[in-house]
C-alpha positions as CSV (number, residue, x, y, z in Angstrom):
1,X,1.1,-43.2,31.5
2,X,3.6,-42.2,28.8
3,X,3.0,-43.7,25.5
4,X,7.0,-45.6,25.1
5,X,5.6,-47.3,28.0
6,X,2.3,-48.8,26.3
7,X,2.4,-51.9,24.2
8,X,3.3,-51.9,20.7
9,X,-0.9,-53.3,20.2
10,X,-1.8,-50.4,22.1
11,X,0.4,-47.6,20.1
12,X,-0.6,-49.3,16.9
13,X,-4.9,-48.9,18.5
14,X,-4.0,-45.1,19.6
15,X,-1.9,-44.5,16.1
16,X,-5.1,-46.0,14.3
17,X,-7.4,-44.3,15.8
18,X,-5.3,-41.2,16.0
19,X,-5.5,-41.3,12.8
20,X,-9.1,-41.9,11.4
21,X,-10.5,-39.2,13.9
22,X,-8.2,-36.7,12.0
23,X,-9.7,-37.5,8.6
24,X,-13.0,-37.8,10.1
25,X,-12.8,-34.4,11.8
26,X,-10.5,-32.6,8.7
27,X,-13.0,-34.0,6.7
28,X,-16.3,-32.9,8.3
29,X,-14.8,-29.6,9.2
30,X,-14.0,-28.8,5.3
31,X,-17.7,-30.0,4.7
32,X,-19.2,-27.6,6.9
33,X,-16.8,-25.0,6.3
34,X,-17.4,-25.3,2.2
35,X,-21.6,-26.2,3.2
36,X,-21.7,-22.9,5.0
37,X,-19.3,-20.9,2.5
38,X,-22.0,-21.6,-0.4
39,X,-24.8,-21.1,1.9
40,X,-23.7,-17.7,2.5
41,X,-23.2,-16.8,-1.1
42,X,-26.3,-17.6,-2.0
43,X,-28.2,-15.8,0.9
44,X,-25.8,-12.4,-0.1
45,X,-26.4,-13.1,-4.0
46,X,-30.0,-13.3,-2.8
47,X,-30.2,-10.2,-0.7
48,X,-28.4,-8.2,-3.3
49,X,-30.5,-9.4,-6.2
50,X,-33.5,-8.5,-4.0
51,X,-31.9,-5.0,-3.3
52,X,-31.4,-4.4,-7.4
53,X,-34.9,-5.7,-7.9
54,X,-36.1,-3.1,-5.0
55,X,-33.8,-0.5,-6.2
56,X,-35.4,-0.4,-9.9
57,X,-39.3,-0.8,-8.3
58,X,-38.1,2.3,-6.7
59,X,-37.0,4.8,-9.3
60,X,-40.4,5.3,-11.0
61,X,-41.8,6.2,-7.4
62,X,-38.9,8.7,-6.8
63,X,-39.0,10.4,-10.0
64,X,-42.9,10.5,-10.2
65,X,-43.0,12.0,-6.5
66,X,-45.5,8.6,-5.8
67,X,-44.6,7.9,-2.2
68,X,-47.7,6.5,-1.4
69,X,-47.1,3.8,-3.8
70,X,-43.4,3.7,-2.8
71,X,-44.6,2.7,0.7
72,X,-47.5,0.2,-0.8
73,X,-45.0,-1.3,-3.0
74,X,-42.7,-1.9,-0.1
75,X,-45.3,-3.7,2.2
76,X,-45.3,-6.3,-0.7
77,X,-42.6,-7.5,1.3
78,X,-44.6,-8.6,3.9
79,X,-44.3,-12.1,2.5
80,X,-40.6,-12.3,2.4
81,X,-40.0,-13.5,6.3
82,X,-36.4,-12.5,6.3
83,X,-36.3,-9.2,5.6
84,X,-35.7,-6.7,8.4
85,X,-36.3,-3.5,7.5
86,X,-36.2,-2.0,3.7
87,X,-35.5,2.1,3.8
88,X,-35.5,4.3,0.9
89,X,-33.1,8.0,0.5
90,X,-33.1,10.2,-2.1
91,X,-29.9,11.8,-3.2
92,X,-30.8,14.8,-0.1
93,X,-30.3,11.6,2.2
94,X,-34.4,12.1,2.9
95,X,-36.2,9.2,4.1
96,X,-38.6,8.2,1.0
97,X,-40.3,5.0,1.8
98,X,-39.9,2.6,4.1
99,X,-41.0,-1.1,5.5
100,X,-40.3,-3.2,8.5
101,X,-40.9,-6.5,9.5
102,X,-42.4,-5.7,12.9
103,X,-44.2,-2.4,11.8
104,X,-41.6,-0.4,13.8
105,X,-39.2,1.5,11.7
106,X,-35.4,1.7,13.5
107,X,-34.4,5.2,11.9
108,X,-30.7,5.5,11.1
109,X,-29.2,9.1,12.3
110,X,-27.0,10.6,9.2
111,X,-26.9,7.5,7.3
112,X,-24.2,9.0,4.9
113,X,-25.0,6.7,1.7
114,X,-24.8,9.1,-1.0
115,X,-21.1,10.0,1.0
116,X,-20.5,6.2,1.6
117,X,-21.4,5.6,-2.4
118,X,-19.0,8.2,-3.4
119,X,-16.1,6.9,-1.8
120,X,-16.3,3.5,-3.9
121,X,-17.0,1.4,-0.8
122,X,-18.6,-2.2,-1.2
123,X,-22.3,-2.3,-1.6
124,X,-22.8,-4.8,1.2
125,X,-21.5,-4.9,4.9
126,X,-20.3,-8.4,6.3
127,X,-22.5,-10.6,8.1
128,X,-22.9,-10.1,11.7
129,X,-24.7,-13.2,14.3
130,X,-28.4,-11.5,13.8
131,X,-28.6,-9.6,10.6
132,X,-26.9,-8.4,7.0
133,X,-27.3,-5.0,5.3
134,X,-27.0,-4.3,1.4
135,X,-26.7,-0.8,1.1
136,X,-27.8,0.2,-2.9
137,X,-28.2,2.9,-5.5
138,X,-31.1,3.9,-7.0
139,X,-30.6,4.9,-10.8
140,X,-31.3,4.7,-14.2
141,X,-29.1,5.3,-17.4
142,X,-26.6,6.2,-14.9
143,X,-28.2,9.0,-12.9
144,X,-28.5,7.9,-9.3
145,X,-31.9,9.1,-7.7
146,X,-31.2,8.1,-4.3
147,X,-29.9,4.5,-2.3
148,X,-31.8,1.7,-0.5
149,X,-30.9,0.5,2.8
150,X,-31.9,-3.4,3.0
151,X,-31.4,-5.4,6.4
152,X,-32.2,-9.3,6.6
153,X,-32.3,-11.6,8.7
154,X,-29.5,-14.6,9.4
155,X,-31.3,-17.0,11.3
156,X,-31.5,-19.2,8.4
157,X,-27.7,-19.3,8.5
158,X,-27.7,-20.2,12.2
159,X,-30.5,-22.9,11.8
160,X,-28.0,-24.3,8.5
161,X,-24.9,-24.6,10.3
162,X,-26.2,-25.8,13.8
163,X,-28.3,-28.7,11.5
164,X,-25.1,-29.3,9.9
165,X,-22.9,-30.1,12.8
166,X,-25.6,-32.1,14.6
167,X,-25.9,-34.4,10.9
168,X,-22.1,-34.2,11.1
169,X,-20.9,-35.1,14.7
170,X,-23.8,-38.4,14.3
171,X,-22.5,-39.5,11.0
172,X,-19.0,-39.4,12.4
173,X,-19.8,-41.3,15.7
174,X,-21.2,-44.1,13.3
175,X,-18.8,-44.3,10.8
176,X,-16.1,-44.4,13.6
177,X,-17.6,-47.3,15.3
178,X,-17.4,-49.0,11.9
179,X,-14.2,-48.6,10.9
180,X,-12.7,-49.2,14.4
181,X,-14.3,-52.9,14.4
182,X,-12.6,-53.4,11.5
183,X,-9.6,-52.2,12.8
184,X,-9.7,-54.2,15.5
185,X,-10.0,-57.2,13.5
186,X,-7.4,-56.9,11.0
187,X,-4.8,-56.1,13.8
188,X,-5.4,-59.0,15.1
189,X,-4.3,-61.0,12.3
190,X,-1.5,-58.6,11.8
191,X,-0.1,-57.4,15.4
192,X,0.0,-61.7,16.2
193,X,3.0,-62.6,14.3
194,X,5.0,-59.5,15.3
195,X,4.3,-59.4,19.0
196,X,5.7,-63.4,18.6
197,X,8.9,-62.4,17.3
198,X,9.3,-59.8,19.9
199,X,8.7,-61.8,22.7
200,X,11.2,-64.6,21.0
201,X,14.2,-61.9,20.1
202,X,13.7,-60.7,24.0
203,X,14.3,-64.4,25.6
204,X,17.5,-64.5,23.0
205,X,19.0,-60.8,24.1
206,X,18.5,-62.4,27.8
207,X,20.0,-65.9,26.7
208,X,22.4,-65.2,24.2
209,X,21.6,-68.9,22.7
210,X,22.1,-67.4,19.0
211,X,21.7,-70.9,17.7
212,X,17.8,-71.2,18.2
213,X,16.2,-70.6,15.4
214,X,12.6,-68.7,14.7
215,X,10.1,-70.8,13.1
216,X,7.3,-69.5,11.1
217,X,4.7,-71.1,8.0
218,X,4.1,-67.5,6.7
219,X,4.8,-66.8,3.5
220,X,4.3,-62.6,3.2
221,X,6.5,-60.0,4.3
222,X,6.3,-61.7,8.5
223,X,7.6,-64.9,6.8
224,X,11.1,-62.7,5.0
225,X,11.2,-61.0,8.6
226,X,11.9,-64.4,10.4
227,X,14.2,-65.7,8.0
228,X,15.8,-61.9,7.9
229,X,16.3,-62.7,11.6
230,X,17.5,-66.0,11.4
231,X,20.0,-64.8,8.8
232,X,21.3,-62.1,10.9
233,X,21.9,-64.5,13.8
234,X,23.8,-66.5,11.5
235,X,25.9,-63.8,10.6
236,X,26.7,-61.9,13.3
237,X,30.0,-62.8,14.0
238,X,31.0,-61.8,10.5
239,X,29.6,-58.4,10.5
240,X,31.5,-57.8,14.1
241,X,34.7,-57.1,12.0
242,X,32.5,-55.3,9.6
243,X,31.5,-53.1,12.3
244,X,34.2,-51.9,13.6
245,X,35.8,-51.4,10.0
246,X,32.9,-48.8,9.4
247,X,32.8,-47.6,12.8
248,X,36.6,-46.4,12.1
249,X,35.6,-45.0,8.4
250,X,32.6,-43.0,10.0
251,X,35.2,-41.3,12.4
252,X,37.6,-40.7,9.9
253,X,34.3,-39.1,7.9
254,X,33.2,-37.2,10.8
255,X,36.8,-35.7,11.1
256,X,36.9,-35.0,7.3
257,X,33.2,-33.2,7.5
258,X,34.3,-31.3,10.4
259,X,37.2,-30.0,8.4
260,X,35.2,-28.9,5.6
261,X,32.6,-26.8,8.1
262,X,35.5,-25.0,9.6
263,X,36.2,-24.2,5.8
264,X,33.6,-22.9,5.3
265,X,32.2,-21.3,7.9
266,X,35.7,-19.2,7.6
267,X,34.7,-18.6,4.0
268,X,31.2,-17.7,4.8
269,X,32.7,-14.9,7.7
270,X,35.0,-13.5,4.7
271,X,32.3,-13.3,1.7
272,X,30.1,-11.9,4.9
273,X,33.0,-9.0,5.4
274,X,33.4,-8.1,1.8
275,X,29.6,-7.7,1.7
276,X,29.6,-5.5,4.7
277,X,32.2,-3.6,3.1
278,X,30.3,-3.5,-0.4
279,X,27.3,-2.2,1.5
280,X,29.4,0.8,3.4
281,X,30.4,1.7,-0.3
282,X,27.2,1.3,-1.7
283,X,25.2,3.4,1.3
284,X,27.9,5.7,0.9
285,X,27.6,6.5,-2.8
286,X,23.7,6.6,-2.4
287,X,24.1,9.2,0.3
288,X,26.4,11.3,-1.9
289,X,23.9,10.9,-5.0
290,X,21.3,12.3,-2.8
291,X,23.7,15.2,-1.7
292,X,24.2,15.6,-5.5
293,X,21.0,16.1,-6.2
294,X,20.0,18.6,-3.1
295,X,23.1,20.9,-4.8
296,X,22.0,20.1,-8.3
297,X,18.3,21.6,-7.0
298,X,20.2,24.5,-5.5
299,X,22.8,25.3,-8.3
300,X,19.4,25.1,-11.0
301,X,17.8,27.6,-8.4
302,X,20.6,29.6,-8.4
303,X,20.6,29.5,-12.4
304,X,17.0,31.1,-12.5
305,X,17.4,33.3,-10.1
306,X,20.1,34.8,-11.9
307,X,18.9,34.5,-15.3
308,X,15.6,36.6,-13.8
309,X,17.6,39.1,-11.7
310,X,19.6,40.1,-14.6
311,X,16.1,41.9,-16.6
312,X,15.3,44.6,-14.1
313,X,19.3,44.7,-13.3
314,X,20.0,45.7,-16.8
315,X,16.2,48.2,-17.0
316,X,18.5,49.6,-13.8
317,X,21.6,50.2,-15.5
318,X,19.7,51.8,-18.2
319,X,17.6,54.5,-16.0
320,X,20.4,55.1,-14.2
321,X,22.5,55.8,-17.5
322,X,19.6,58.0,-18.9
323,X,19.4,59.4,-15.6
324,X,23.0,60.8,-15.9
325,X,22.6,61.8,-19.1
326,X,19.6,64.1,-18.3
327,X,21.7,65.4,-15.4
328,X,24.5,66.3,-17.2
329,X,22.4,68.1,-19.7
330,X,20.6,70.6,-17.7
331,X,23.8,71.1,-15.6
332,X,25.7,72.3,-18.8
333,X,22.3,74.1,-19.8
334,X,22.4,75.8,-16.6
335,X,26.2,76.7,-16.5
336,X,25.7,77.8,-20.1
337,X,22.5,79.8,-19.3
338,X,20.8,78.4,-22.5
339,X,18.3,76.5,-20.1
340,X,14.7,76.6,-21.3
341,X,11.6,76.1,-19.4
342,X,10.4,73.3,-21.5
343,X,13.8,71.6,-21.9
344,X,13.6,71.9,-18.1
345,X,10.3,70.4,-18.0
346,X,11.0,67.6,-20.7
347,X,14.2,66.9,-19.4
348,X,12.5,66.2,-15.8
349,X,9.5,64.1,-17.2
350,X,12.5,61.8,-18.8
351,X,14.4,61.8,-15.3
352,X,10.6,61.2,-14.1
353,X,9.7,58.3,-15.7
354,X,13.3,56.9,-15.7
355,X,13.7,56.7,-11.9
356,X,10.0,55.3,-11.9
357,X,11.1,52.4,-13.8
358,X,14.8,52.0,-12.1
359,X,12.9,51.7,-8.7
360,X,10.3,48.9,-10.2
361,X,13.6,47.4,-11.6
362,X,15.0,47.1,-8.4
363,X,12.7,46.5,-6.4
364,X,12.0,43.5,-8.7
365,X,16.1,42.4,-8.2
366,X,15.9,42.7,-4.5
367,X,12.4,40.9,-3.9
368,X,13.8,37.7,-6.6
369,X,16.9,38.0,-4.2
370,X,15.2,37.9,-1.0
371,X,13.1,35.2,-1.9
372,X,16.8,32.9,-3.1
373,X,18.2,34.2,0.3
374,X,15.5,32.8,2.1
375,X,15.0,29.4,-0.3
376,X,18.2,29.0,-0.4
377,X,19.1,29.1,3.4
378,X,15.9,26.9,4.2
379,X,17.5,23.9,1.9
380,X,21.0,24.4,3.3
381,X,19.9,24.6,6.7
382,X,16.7,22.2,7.7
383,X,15.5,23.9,10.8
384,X,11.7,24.0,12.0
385,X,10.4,27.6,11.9
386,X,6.7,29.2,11.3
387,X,6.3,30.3,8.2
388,X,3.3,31.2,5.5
389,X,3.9,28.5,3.1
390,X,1.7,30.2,0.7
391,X,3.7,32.9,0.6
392,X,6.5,30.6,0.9
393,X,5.0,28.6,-2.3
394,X,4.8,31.7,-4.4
395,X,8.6,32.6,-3.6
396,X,9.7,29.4,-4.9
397,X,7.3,29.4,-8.0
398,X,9.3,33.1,-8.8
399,X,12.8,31.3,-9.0
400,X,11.8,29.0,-11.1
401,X,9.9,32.1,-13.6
402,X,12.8,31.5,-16.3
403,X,12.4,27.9,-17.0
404,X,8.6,28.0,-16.7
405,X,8.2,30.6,-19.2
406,X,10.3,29.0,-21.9
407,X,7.4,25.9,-22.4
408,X,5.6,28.3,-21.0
409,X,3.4,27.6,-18.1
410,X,0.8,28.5,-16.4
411,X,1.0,28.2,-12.3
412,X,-2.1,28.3,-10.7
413,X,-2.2,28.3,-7.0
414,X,-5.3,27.3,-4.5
415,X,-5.1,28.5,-1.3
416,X,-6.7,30.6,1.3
417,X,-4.8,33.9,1.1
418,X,-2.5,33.5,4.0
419,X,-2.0,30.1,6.1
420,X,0.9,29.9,9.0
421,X,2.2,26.5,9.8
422,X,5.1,25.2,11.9
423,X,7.2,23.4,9.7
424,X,10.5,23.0,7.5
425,X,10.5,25.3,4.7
426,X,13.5,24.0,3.5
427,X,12.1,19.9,3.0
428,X,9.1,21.5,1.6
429,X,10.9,23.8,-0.9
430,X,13.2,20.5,-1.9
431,X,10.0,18.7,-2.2
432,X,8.3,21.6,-4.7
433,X,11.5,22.0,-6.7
434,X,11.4,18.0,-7.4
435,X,8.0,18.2,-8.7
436,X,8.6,21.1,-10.7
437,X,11.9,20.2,-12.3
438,X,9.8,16.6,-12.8
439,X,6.9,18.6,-14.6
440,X,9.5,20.9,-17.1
441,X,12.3,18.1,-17.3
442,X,9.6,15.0,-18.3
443,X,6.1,15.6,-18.3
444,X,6.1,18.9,-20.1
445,X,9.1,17.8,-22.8
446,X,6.6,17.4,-25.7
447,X,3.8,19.5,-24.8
448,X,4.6,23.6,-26.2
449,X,0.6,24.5,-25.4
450,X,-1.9,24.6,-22.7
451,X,0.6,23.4,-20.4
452,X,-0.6,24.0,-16.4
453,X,0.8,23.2,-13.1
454,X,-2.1,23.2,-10.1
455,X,-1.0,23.7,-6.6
456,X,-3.8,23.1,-4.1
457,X,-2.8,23.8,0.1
458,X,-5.5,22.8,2.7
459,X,-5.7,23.5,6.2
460,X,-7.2,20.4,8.2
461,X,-7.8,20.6,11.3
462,X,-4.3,19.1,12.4
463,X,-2.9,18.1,8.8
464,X,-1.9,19.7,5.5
465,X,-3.2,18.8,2.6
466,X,-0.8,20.0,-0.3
467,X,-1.7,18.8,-3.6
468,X,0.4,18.9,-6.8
469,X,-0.8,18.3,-10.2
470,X,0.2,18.8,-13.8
471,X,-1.6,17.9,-17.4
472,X,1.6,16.6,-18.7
473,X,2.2,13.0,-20.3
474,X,2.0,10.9,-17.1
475,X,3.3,7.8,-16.6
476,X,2.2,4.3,-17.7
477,X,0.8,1.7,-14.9
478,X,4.0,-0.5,-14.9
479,X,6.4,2.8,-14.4
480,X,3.9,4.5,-11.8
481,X,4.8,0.8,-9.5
482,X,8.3,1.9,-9.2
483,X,8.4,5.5,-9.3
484,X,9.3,6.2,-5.7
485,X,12.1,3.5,-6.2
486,X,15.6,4.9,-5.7
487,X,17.6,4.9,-9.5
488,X,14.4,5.0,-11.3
489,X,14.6,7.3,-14.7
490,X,13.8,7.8,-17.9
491,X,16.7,10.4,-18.4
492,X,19.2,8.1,-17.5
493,X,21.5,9.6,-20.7
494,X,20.0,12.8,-20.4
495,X,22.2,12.5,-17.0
496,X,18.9,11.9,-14.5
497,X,19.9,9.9,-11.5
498,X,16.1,8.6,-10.5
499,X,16.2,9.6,-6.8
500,X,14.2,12.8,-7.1
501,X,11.3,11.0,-6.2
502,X,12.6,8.4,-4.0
503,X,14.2,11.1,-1.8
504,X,10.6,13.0,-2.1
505,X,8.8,9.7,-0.4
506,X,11.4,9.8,2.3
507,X,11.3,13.0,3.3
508,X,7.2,13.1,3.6
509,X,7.2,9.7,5.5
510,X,10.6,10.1,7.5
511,X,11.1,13.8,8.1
512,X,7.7,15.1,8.0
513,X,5.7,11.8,8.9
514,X,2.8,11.8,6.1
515,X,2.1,10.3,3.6
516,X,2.3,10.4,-0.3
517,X,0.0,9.1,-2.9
518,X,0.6,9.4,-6.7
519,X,-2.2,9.5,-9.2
520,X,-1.4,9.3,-12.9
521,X,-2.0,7.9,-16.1
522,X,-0.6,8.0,-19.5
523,X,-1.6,11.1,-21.6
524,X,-3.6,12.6,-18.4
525,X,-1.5,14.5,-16.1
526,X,0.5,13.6,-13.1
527,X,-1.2,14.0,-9.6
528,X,0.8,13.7,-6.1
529,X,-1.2,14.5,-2.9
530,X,0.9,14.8,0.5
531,X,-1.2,14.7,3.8
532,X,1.6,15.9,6.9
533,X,0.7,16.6,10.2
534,X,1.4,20.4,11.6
């Protein structure tokens, strides 16, 4: 039976009742749910505490080498119902001591904890339907002997929450009794007049006699609804004109309001184009920054390479002018026939020593330009190749000799000696030169000493770990939260556009599908450790 169909004492019953079971149940639920929530702090403050207080009985033991009164301490516990099992590791993850409840020790196979301790993991695990561990080190003035593995039972838990909803569901089948007899009596009272005037305004739709009159010898709010009635009967015809008069003003509205929508909704489509076509701009501008800055990269590479090729250029141009010079001299010496043995032989040592050092000089020029060639085609051209990025590493770390020698600073790199990988040399040697340039431009502007850049390259089985690190100025906490934001900068004047780092992040999550993490604080260094797969 649909509910419109029930009577109004019936809806009003459901409503009612509807109602108070809601509370009842919201309310109980909240109870147990709070009940339970305090229960289990206290029985994980408790486990812990006893953990601490186990932890401290066992670094005496431990340091004393007393594991026969390790193990006679722990059956102590005997009288402590709840707990499981109690095992003791020292720092070589070596069972020490241990205790169980039912005298049979369940051994844990490479339990881990000095590993599990070290990565800053919580010292307890959640709580499962039979039992709770509180994993805990064992130390004193800091120096950690070994760890405690403590497993409890959570029966009492079970026994609390099954006792509570038992209490509960009783308490609410009483209370609900209660308040539904006195429900039912107050509707009574109520519902009366009002199912009265219904059944009297239903004879009058069906008889249309508007001049009968309800009677009623209330005085509250049912009393002011008869005579409301009786009022509006009286005034019917009256309000007839009335109706129509407002019927004609509410079309008239509804015309106006429709007016107004098509207004707007035409305005909303326009401010909606020209912030399409603001976006276009703005996306466009942003993708032409980024371009800026790839050339910028590439015109500063260009700039050192330069700057380093000139030095054994110009050692060249020297030997090669000494080197004519020599040759002209023992020609004419010759041709004159006043050539002596030990001009000959000085002369020669000069051309000797000269070609020595124009061949160094070259060779120096050609391997600085071979290493641009290839740098410079990998940006300009992002194509997947193998390669020996530390090789690859060292290349870039040469073009950028100039600038790094000037604070000056010293590159060290980490690395096994050769490591091939299938990459792009190119996103990687973008990704190097915005660290770098980073590392000169901001965290090495006030710092003339000491000043070292780490580079650390890992092989894991299918990733690459490549870690960068300087001991410049850092950043603060608050600039470190929006570093890899795009227009982020500190050189705004200096003419910095801030998306050195935010096309950095792209590149290792989009192109190369790692990940990035920054480590930094002010005054300690700068830290960024890139995880890719290969």
């Amino acid at each position: 039976m649909k509910k419109n169909n029930l009577s109004f004492k019936n809806q009003f019953y459901i409503a009612v009742i509807g109602m108070i079971s809601f509370v009842l149940l919201s309310g109980l639920s909240y109870n147990i749910y709070s009940s339970y929530s305090s229960k289990k702090d206290s029985f994980i403050h408790e486990s812990e505490l006893q953990a601490n207080l186990i932890a401290d009985n066992s670094v005496a033991p431990i340091l004393f080498f007393d594991k026969d009164g390790l193990n006679l301490a722990l059956k102590q516990l005997s009288k402590y119902k709840s707990i499981l099992q109690v095992l003791v590791y020292t720092n070589d993850n070596t069972l020490y001591g241990s205790y169980s409840l039912n005298k049979k020790i369940k051994k844990i196979q490479d339990i881990g904890l000095k590993k599990w301790f070290l990565n800053g993991k919580s010292p307890s695990d959640s709580i499962n339907s039979t039992s709770f561990v509180v994993k805990q080190k064992i130390s004193l003035n800091g120096e950690v002997y070994g760890f405690l593995y403590l497993e409890k039972k959570t029966s009492s838990l079970s026994d609390f929450i099954k006792k509570s909803i038992t209490d509960s569901i009783l308490f609410s089948i009483i209370l609900l009794a209660i308040m539904l007899f006195f429900v039912y009596k107050i509707s009574e009272k109520l519902i009366s007049p009002i199912i009265t005037l219904s059944k009297t305004l239903t004879e009058l739709s069906i008889s249309q006699n508007y001049a009968k009159r309800i009677k009623t010898s209330s005085k509250n709010e049912i009393g002011n609804l008869y005579k409301a009635f009786n009022d509006l009967f009286n005034s019917i015809e009256v309000h007839q004109n009335s109706r129509d008069e407002a019927l004609a003003q509410a079309k008239s509205y509804q015309q106006h309001l429709e007016s107004l929508t098509q207004d707007l909704e035409k305005r909303v489509e326009d401010r909606t184009k020209e912030l399409q076509k603001s976006l276009n701009t703005l996306q466009k501008a942003q993708g032409q920054l980024i371009e800026s800055e790839k050339m910028a990269a590439l015109g500063s590479l260009v700039s050192g390479v330069a700057h380093e090729v000139n030095t054994p250029l110009g050692n060249a141009v020297t030997g090669s002018t000494i080197i004519k010079k020599e040759s002209a001299y023992l020609l004419k010496s010759m041709k004159d026939g006043t050539l002596k043995k030990s001009s000959l032989e000085e002369s020669l040592e000069h051309i000797d020593e000269t070609s020595r050092l124009l061949y160094k000089s070259i060779n120096t020029a050609a391997d600085l330009i071979r290493s641009f060639k290839k740098i410079s085609i990998d940006q300009s051209i992002e194509q997947k190749r193998e390669f020996d990025i530390v090789e690859y590493v060292d290349e870039i770390i040469k073009t950028f000799r100039n600038k790094l020698k000037q604070i000056p600073v010293e590159v060290k790199i980490i690395s096994d000696k050769k490591l091939m990988i299938n990459s792009y040399p190119g996103v990687l040697a973008q990704i190097l030169n915005n660290f770098i340039q980073n590392s000169i431009i901001h965290g090495f502007e006030n710092k003339r000493d000491n000043a070292k850049i780490t580079i650390e390259i890992l092989k894991k089985q299918n990733s690459l770990l490549f870690t960068y690190s300087d001991n410049g100025v850092g950043m603060d906490n608050d600039f470190k939260l929006k570093a890899f934001e795009p227009f982020v900068t500190t050189k705004r004047n200096a003419g910095g556009t801030g998306l050195g780092l935010n096309i950095v992040y792209n590149i290792v999550t989009q192109k190369l599908n790692g990940s990035l993490i920054l480590e930094t604080k002010l005054g300690h260094g700068t830290k960024f450790i890139i995880d890719i797969p290969i």
